[in-house]
Backbone of each chain as ProteinMPNN parsed JSONL, in Angstrom:
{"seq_chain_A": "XXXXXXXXXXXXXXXXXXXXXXXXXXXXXXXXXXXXXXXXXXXXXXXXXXXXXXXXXXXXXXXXXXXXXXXXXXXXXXXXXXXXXXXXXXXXXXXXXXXXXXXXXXXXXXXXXXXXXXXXXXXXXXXXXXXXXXXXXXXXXXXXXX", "coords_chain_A": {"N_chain_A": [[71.719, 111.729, -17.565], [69.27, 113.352, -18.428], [66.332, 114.35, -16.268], [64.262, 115.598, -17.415], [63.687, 114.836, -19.979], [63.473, 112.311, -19.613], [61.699, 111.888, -18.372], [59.522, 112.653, -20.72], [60.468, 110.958, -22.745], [59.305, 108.41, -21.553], [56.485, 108.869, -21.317], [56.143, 109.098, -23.953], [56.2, 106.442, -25.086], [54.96, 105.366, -23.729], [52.227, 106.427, -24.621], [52.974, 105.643, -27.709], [52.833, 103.116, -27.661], [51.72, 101.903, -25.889], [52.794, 100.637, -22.906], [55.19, 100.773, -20.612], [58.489, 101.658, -20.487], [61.14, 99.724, -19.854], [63.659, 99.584, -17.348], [65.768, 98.643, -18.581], [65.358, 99.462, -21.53], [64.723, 101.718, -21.046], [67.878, 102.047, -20.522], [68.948, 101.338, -22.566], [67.965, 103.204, -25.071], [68.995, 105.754, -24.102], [72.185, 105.117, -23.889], [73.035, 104.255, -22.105], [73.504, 102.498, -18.201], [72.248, 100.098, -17.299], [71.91, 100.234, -14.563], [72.157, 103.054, -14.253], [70.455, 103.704, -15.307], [67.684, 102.943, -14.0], [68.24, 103.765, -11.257], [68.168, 106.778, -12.547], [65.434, 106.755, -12.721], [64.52, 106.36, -9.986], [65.342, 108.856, -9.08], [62.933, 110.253, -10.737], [60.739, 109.386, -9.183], [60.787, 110.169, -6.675], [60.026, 112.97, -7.382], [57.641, 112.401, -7.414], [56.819, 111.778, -10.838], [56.722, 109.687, -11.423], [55.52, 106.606, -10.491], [57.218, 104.004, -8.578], [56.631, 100.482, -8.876], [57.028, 99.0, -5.71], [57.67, 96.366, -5.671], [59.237, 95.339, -8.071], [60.223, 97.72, -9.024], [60.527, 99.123, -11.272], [58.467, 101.118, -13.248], [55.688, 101.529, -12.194], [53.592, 103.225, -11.825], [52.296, 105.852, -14.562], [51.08, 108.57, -14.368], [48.268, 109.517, -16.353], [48.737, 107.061, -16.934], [48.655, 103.442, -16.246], [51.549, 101.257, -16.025], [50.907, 98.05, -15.287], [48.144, 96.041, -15.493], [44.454, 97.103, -14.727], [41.014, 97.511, -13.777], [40.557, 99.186, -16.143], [40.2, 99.633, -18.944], [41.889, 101.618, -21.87], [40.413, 102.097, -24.966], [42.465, 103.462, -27.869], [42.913, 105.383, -31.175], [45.732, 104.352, -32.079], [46.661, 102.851, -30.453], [46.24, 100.877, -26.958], [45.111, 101.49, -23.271], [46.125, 101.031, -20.343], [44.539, 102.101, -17.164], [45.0, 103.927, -14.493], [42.693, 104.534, -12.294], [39.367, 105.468, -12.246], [39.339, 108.063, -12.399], [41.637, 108.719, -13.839], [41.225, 107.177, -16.428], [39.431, 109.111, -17.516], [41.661, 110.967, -17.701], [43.492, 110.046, -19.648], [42.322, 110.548, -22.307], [42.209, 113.12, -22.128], [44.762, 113.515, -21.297], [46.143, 112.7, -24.32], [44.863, 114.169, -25.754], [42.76, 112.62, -27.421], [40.416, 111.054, -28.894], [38.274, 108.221, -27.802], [37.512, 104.998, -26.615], [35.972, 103.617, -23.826], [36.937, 101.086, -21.508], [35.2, 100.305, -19.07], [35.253, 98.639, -15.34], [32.953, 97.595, -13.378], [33.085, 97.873, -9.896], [31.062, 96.719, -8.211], [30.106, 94.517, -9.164], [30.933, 93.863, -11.398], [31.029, 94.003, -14.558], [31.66, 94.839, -17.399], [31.478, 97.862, -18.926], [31.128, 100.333, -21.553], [32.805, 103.489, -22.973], [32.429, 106.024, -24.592], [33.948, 108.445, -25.455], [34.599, 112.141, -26.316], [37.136, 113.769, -28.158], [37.464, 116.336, -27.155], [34.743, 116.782, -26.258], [33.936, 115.506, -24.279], [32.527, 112.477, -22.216], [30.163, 110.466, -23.893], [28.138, 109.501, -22.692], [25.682, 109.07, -20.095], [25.874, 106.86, -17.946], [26.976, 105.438, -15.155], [29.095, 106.011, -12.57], [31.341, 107.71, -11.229], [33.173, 107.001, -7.879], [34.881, 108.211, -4.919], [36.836, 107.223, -2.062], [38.399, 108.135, -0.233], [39.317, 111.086, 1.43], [40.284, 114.096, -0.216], [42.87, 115.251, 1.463], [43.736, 112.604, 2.202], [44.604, 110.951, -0.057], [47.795, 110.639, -0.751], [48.701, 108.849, 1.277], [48.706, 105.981, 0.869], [49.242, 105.703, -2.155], [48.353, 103.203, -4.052], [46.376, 101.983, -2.875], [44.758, 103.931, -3.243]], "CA_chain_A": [[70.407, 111.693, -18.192], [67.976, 114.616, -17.682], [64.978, 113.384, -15.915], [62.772, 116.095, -18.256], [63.633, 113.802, -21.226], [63.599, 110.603, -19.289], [59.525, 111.596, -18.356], [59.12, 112.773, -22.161], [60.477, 109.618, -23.694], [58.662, 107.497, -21.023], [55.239, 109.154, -21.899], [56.261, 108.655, -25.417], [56.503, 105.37, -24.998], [53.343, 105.022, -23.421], [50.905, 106.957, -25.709], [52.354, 105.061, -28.689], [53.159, 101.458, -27.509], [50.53, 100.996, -24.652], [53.567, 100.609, -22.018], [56.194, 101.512, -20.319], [59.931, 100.847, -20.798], [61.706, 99.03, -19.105], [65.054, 100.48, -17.239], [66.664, 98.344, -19.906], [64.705, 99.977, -22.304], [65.796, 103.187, -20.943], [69.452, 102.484, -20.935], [69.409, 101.095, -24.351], [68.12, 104.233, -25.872], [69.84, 106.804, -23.632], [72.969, 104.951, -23.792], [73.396, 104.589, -20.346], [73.849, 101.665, -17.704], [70.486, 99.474, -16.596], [72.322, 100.866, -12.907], [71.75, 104.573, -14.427], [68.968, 103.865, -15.229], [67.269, 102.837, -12.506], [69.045, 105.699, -10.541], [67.113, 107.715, -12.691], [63.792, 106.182, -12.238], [64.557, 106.416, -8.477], [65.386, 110.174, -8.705], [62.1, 110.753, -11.088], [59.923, 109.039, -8.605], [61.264, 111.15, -5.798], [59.045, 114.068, -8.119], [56.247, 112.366, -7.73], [56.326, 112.61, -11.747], [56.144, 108.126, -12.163], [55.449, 106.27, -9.156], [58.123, 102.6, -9.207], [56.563, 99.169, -8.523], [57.695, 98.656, -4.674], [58.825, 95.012, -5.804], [60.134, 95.044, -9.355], [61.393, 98.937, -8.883], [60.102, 99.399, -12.217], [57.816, 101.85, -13.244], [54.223, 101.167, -12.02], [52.541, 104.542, -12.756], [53.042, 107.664, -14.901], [49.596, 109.213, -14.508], [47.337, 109.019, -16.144], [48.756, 105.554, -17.15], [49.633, 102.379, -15.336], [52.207, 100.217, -16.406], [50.102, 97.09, -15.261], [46.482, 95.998, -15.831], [43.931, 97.353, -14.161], [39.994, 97.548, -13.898], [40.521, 100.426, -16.672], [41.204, 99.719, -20.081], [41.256, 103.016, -23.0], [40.927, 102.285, -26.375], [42.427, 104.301, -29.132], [43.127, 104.641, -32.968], [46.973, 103.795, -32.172], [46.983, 102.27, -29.485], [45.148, 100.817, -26.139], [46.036, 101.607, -22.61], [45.789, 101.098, -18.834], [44.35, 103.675, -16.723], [45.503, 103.367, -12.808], [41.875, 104.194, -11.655], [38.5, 105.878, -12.809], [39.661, 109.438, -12.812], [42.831, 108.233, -14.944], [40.37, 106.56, -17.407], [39.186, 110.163, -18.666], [42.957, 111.752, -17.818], [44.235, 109.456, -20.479], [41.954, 110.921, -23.467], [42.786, 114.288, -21.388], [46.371, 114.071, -21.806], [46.375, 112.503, -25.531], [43.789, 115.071, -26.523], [42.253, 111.96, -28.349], [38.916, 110.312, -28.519], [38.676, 106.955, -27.687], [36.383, 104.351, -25.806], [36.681, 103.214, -22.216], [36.167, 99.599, -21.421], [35.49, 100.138, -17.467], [34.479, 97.437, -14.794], [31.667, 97.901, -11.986], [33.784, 97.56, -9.116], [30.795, 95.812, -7.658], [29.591, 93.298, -10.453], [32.868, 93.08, -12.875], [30.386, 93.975, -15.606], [32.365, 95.623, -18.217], [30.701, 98.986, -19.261], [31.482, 101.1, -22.556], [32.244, 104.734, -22.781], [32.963, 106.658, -25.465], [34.909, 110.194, -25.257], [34.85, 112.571, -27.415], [38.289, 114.454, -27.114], [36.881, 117.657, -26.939], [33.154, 117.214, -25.591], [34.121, 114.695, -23.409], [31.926, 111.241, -22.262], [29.007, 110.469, -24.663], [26.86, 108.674, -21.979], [26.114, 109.69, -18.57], [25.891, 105.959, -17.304], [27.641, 105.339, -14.442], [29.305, 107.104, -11.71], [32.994, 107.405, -9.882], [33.17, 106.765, -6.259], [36.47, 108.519, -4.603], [36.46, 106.942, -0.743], [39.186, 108.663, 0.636], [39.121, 112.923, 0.951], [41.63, 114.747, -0.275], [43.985, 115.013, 2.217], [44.575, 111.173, 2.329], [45.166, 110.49, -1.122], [49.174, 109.927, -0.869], [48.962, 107.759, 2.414], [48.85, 105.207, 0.015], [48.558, 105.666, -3.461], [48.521, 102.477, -4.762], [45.34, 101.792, -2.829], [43.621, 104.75, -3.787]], "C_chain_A": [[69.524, 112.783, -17.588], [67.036, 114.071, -17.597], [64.075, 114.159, -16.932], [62.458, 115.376, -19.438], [63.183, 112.41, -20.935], [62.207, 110.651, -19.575], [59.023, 111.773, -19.562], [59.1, 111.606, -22.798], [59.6, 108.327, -22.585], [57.223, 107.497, -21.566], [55.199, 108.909, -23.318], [55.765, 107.204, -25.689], [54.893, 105.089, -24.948], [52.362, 104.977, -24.334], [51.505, 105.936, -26.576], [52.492, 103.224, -28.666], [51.753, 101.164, -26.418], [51.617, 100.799, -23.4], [54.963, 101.301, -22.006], [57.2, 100.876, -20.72], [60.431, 100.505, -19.404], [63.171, 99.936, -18.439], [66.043, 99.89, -18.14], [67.029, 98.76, -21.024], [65.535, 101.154, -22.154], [67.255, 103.414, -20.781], [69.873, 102.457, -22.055], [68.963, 102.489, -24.535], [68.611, 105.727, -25.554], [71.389, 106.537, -23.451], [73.77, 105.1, -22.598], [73.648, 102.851, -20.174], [72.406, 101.572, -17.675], [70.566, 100.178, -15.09], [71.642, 101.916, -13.225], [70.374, 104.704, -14.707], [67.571, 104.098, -14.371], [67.543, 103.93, -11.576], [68.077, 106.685, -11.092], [65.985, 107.716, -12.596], [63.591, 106.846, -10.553], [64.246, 108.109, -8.388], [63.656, 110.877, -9.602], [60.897, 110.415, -10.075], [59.9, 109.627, -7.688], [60.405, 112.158, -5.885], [57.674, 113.328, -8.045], [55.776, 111.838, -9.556], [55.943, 110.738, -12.146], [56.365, 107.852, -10.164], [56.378, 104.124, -9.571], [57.362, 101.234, -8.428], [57.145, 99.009, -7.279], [58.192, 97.557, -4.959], [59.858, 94.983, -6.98], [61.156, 96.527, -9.276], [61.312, 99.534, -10.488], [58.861, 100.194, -12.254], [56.539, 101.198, -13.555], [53.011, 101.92, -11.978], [52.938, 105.593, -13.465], [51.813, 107.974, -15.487], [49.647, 110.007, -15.573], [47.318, 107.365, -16.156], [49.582, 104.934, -16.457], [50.124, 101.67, -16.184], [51.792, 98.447, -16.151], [48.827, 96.991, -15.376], [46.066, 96.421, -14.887], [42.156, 97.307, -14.586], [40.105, 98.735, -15.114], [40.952, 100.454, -17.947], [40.806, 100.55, -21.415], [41.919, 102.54, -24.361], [41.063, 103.386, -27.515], [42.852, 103.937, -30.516], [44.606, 104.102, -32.839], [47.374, 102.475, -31.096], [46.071, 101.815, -27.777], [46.353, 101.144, -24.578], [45.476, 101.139, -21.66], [45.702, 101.872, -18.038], [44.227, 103.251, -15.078], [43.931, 103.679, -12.311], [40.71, 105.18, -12.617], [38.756, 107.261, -12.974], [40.424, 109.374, -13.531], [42.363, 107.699, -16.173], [40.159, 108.174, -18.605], [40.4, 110.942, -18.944], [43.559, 111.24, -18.905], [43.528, 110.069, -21.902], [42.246, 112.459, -22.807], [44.188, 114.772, -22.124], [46.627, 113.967, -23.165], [45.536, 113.73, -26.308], [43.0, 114.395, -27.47], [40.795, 111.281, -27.903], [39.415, 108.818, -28.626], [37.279, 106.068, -27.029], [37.109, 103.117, -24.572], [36.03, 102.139, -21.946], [36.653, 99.567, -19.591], [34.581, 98.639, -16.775], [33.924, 98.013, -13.721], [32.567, 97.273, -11.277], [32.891, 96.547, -8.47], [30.277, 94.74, -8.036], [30.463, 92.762, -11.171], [32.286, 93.484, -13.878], [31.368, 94.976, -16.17], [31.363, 97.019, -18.974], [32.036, 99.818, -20.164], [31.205, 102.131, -22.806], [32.951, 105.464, -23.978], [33.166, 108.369, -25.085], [35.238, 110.629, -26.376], [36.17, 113.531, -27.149], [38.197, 115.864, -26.392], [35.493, 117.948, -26.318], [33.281, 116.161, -24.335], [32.882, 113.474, -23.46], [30.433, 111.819, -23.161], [27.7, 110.149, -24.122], [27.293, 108.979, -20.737], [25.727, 108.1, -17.673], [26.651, 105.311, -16.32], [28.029, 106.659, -13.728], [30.837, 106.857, -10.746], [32.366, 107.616, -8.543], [34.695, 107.277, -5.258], [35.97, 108.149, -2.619], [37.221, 107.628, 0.053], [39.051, 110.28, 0.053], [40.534, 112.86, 0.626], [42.994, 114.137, 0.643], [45.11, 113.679, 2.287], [45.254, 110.142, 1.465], [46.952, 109.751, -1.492], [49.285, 108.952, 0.54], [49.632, 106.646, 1.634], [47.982, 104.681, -1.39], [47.816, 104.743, -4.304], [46.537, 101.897, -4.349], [44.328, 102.471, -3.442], [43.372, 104.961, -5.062]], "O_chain_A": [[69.206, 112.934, -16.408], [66.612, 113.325, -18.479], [63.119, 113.52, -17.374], [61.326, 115.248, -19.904], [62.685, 111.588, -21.704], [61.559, 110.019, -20.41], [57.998, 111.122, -19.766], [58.1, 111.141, -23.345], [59.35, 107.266, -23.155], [56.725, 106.522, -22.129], [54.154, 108.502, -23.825], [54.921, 106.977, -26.556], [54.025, 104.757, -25.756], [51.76, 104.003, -24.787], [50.776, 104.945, -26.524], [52.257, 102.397, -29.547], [51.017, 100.177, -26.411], [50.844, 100.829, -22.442], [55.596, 101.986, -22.809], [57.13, 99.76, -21.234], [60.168, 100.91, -18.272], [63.641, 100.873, -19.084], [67.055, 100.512, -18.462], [68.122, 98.715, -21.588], [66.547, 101.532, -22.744], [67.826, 104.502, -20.846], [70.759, 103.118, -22.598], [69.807, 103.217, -24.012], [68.656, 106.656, -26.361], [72.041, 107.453, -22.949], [74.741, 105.774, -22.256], [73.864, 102.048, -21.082], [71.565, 102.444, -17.894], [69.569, 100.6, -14.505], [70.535, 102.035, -12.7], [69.494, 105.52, -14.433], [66.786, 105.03, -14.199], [66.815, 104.898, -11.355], [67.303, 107.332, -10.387], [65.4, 108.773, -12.357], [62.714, 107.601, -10.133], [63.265, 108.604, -7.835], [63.202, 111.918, -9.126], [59.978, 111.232, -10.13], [58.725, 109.91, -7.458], [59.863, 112.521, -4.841], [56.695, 113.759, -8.656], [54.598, 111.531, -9.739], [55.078, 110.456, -12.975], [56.901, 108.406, -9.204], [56.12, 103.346, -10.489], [57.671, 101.086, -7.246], [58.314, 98.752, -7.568], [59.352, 97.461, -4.559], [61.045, 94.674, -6.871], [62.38, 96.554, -9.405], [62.106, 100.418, -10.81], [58.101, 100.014, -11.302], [56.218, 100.577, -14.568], [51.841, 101.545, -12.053], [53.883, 106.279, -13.075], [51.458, 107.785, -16.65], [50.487, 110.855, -15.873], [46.469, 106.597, -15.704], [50.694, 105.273, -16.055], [49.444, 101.311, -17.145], [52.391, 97.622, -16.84], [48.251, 98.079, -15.357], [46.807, 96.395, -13.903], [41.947, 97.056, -15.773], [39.281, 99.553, -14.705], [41.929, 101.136, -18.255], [39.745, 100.352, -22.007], [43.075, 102.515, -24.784], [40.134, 104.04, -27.99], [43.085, 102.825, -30.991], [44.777, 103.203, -33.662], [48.161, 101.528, -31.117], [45.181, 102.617, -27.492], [47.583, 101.115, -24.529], [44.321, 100.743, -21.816], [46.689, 102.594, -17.894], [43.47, 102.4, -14.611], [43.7, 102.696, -11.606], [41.138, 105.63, -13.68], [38.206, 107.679, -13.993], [40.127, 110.172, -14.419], [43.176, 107.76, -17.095], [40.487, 108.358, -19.778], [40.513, 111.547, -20.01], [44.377, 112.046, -19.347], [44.369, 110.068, -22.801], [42.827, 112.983, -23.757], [44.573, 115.646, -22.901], [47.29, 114.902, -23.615], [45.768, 114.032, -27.479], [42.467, 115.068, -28.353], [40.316, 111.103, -26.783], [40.393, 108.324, -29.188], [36.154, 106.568, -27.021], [38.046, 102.324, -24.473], [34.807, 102.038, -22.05], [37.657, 99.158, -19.008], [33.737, 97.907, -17.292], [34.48, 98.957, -13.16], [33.004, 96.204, -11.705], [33.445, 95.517, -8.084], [29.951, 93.921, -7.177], [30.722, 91.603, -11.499], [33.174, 93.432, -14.729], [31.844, 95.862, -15.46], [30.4, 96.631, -19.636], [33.222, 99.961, -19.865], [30.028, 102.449, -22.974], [34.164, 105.317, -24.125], [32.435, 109.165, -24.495], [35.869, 110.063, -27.269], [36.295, 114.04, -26.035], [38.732, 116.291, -25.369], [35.13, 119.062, -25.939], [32.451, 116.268, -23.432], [32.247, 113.376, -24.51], [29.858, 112.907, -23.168], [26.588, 110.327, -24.62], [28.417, 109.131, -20.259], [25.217, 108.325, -16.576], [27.13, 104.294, -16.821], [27.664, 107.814, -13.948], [31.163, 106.039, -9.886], [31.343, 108.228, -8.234], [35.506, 106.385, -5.013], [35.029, 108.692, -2.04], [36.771, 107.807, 1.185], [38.819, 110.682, -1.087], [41.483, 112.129, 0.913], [43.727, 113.15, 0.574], [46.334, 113.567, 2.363], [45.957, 109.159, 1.702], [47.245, 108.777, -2.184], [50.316, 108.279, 0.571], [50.836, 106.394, 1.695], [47.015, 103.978, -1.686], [46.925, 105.084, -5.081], [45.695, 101.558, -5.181], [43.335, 102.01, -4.004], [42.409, 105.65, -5.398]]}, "seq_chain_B": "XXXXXXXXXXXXXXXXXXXXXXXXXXXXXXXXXXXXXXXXXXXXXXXXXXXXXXXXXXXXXXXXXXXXXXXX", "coords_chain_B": {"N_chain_B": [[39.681, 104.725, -6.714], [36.759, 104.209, -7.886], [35.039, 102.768, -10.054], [31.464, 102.412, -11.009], [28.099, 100.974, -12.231], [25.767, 102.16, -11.117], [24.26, 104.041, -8.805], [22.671, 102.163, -6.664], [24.765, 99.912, -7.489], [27.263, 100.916, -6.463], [25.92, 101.471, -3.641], [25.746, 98.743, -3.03], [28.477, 97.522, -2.861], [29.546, 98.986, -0.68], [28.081, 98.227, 1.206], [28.782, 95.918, 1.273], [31.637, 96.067, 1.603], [31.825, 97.575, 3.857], [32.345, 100.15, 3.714], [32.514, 103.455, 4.421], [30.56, 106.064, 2.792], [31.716, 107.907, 0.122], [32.486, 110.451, -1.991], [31.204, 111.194, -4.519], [30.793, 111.112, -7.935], [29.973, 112.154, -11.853], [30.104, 111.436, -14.214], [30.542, 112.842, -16.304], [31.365, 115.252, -14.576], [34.084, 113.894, -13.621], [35.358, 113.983, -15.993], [35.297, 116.979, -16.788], [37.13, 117.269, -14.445], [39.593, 115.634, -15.165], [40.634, 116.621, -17.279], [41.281, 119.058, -16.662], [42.962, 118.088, -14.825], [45.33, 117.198, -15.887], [46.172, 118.689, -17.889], [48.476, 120.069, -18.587], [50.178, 118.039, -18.207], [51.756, 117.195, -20.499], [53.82, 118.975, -21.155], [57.343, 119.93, -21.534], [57.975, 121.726, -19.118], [56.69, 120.612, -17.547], [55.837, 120.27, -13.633], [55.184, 118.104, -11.004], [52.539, 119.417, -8.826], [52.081, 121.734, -6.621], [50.778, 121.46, -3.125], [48.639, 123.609, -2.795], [48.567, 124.756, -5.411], [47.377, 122.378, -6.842], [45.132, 122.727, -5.455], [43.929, 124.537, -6.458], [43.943, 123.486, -9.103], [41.438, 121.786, -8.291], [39.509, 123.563, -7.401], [38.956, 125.334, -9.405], [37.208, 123.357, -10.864], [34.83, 123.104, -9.55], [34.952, 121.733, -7.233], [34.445, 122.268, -3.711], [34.144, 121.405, -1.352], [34.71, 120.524, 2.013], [36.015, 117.976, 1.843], [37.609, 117.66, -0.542], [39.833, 119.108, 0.777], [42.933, 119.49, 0.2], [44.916, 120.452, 2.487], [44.623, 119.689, 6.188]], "CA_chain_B": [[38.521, 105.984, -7.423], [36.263, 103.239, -8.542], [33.751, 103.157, -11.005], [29.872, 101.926, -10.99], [27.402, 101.465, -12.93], [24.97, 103.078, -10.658], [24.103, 104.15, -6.842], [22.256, 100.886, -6.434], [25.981, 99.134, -7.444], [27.58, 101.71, -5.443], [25.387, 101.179, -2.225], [25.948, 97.323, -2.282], [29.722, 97.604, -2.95], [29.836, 99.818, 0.464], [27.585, 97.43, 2.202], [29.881, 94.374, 1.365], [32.906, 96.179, 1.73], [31.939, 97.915, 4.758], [33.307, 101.39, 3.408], [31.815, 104.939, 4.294], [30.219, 106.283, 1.371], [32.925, 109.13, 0.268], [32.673, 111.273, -2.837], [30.269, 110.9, -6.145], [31.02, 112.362, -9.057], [29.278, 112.334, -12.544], [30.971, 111.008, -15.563], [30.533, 114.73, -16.91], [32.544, 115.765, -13.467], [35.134, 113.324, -13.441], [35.753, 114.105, -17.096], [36.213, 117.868, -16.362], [38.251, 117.22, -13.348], [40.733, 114.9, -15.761], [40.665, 117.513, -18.149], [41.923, 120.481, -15.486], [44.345, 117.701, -14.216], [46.236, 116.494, -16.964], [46.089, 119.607, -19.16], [49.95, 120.505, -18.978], [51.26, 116.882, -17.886], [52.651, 116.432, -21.967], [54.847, 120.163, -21.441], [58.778, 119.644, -20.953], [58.446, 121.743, -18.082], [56.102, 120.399, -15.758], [56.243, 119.744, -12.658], [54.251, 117.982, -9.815], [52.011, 120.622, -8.572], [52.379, 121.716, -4.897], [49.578, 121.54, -2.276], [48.054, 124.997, -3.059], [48.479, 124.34, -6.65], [46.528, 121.193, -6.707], [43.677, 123.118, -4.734], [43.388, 125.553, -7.329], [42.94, 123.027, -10.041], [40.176, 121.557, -8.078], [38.667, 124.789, -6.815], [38.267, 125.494, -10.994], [36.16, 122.748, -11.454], [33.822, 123.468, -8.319], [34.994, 120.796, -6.071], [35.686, 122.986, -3.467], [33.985, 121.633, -0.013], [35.405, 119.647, 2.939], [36.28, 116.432, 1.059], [38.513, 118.0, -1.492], [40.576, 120.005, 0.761], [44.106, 118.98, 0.656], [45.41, 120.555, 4.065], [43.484, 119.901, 6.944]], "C_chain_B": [[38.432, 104.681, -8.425], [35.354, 103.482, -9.414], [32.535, 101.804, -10.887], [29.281, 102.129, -11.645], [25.852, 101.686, -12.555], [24.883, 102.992, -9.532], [23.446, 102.984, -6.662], [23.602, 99.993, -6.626], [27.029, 100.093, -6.196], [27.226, 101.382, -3.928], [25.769, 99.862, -1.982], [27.149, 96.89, -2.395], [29.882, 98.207, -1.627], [29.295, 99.117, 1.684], [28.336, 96.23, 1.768], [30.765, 94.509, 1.802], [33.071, 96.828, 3.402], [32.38, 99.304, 5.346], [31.913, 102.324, 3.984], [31.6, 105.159, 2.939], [31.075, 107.7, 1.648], [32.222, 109.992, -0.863], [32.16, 110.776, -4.309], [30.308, 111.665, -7.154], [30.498, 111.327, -10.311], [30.602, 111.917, -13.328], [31.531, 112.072, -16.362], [31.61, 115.399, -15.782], [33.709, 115.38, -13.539], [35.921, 113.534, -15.267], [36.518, 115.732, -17.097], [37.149, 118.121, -15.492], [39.503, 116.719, -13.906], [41.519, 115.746, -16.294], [41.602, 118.475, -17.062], [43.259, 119.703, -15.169], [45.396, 117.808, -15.042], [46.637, 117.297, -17.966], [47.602, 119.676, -19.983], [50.746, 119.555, -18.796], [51.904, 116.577, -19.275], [54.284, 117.548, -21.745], [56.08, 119.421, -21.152], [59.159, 120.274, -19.554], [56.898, 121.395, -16.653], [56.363, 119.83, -14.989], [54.89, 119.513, -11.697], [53.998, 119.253, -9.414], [52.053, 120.385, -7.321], [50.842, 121.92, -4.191], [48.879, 122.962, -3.36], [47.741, 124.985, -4.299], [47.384, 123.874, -7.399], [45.363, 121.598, -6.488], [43.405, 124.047, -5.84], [42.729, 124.859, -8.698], [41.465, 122.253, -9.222], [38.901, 122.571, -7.665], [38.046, 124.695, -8.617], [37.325, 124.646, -10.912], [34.913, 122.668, -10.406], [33.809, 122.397, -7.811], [35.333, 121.54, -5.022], [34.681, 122.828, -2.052], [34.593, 120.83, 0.365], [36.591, 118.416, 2.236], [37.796, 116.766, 0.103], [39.755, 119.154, -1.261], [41.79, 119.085, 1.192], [44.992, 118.961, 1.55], [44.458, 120.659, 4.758], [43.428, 121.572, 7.5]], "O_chain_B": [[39.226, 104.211, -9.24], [34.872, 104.615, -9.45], [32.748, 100.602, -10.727], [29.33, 103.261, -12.124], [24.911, 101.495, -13.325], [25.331, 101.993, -8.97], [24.394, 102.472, -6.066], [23.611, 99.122, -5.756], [27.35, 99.605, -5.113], [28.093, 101.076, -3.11], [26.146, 99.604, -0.839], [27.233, 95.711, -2.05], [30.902, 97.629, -1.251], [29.733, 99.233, 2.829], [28.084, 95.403, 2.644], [31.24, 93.592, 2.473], [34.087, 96.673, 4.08], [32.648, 99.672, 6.49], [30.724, 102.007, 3.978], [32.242, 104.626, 2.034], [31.182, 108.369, 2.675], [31.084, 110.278, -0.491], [32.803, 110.029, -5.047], [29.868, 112.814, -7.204], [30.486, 110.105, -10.162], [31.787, 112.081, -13.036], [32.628, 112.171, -16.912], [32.603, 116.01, -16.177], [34.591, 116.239, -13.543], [37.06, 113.122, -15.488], [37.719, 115.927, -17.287], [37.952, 119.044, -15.631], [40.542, 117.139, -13.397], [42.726, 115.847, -16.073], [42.798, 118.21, -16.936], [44.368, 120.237, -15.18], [46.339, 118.562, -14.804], [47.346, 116.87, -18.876], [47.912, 119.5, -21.162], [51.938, 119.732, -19.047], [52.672, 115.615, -19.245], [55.431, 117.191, -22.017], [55.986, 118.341, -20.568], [60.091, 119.873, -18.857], [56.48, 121.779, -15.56], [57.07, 118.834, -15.148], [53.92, 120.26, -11.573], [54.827, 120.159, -9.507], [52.068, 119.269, -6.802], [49.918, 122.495, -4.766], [48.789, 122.958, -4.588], [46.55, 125.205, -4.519], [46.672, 124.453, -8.22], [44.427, 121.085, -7.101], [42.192, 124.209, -5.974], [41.696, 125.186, -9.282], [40.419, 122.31, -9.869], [37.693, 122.336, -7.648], [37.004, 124.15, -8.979], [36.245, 125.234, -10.866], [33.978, 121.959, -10.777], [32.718, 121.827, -7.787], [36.546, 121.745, -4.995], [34.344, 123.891, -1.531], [35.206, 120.137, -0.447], [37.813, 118.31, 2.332], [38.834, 116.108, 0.172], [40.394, 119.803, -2.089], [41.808, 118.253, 2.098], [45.78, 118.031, 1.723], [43.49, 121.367, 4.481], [42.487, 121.962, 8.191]]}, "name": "protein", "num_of_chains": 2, "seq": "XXXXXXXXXXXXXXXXXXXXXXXXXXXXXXXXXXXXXXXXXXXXXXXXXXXXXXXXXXXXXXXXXXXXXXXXXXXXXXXXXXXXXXXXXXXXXXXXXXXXXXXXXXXXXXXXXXXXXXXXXXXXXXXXXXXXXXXXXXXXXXXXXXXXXXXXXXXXXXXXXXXXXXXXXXXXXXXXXXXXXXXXXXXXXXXXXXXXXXXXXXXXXXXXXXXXXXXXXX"}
């Protein structure tokens, strides 16, 4: 299996379903093993290019989108998604090149706040504000936190 | 990389949590920063970008003091 296809048909997946596949998923339609599969997950994660669930071993990011819920959810005309954190929120109308509207939560209230993106002019409302706590540098320590 | 819906939620998220206040960016910022990131992640050939790389897409969008440097 060539991993450049594996990350193509994964992102595929994504944009038009809302999730990821499963390594089941990906053996069924590469005609592979669930083993090979996995194997290949392992070796794409290696790249950095999806990051795998430490428990399930299943794919738990492929930035801009997470494979589980999160404070971050992007609606579009096909489809809705999960966006691993507030910079991933606008990367997801980024990467689709689509407009959409972002149903974020106030990390310190829960209040749900609505943002609309245009794909090309970007956010419609300047309400709110990201918060990044860690610099640079420390970002891969541990991703999952950041 | 949380989101708020303003420095008053911000400040009392940092005083509960106990965090340093880190890095504020604008809805308008974090939108061009996505934008710069994500541009070429659909191509067949990309690839994770290497340190240096990385700094260049953030240099573009004028993030480019202390905070945002990727080697110490």
């Amino acid at each position: 299996m060539e991993l450049d296809q594996l990350r193509i048909f994964i992102y595929a997946q994504l944009a038009d379903h809302g999730a990821a596949p499963t390594s089941d998923a990906i053996a069924s339609h590469f005609g592979t093993t669930p083993d090979d599969a996995r194997e290949a997950l392992v070796a794409l994660g290696k790249s950095r290019a999806v990051i795998l669930h430490p428990a399930s071993r299943e794919i738990w990011m492929a930035a801009p989108f997470s494979a589980v819920s999160t404070r971050f959810r992007v609606h579009g005309a096909r489809a809705s998604w999960w966006a691993n954190c507030a910079w991933d929120m606008f990367g997801i109308p980024a990467f689709l090149s689509e407009s959409v509207r972002i149903d974020a939560m106030c990390a310190d209230c829960n209040e749900h706040v609505e943002i609309d993106v245009d794909a090309r002019d970007g956010p419609r409302s300047s309400d709110g504000l990201v918060h990044i706590l860690l610099p640079a540098r420390r970002w891969y320590d541990d991703i999952g936190f950041t | 990389m949380l989101f708020f819906r303003s420095e008053e939620h911000l400040d009392a998220w940092l005083a509960a949590n106990k965090k340093p206040r880190g890095y504020v960016l604008s809805l308008e910022q974090t939108w061009r920063l996505s934008k710069a990131w994500y541009v070429d992640r659909r191509e067949a050939s990309w690839r994770p970008r290497a340190a240096d790389e990385a700094q260049t897409v953030l240099d573009s969008v004028g993030l480019t003091d202390d905070f945002w440097r990727l080697k110490p």
